[in-house]
C-alpha positions in Angstrom: 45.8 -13.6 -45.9 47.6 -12.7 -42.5 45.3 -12.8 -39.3 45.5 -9.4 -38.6 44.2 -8.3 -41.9 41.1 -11.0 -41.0 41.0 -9.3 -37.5 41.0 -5.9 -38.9 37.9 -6.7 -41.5 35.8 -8.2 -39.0 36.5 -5.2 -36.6 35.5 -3.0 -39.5 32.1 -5.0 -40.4 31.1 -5.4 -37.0 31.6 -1.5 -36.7 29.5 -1.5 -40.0 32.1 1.1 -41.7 31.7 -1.9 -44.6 29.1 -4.3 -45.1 29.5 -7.7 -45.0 29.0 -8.2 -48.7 32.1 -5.3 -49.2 34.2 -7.2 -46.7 33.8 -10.3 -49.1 34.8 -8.4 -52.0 37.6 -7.4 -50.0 38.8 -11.1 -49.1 38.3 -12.3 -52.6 40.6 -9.5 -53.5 43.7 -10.1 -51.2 43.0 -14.0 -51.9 43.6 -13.4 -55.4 47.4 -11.5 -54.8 48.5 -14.4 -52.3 50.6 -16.3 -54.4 49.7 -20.1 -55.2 51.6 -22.8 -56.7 50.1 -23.2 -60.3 48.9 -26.5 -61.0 51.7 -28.7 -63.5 50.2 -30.1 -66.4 52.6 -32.6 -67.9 55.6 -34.2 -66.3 58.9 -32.9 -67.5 57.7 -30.1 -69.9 56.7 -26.5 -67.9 53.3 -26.6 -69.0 51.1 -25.3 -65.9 47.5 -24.0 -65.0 46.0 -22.1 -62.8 44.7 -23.8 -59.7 41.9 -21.4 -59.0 40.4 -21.9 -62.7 42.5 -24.5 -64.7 43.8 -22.0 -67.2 46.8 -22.6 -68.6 49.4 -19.9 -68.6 53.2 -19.5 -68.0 52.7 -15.7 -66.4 53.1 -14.5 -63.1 49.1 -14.1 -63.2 46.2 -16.2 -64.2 44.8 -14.5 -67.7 41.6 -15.6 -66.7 40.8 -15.1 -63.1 43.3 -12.8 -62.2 44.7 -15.0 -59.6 48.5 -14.2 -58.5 51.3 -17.5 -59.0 53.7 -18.5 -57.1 56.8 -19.0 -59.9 60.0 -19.5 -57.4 60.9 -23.2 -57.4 
């Protein structure tokens, strides 16, 4: 997640437009949609899981968790 994003969610709790619990939620959120290099499984095949909850999948996102991957090599 970029700084300014961080900057601007911290501006907005300490305004208390969100709570801090909301601005969490938030976080968790944009986490999940910045792209991370899934987890490889076996060397040589193109069996991967997800790093965030050890699911294995071949999609762009986790089944399980939701959590966005990065598939450029």
């Amino acid at each position: 997640m970029g700084n300014s994003l961080k900057a601007k969610i911290s501006v907005l709790t300490l305004k208390r437009d969100i709570s801090s619990d909301e601005a969490k939620v938030i976080k968790e959120a944009l986490d999940k949609q910045t792209p991370k290099k899934p987890v490889l499984l076996m060397e040589g095949f193109s069996f991967t899981a997800c790093p965030v909850c050890g699911t294995r999948t071949q999609t762009k996102y986790c089944p399980e968790c939701g959590q966005c991957l990065d598939r450029e090599v």
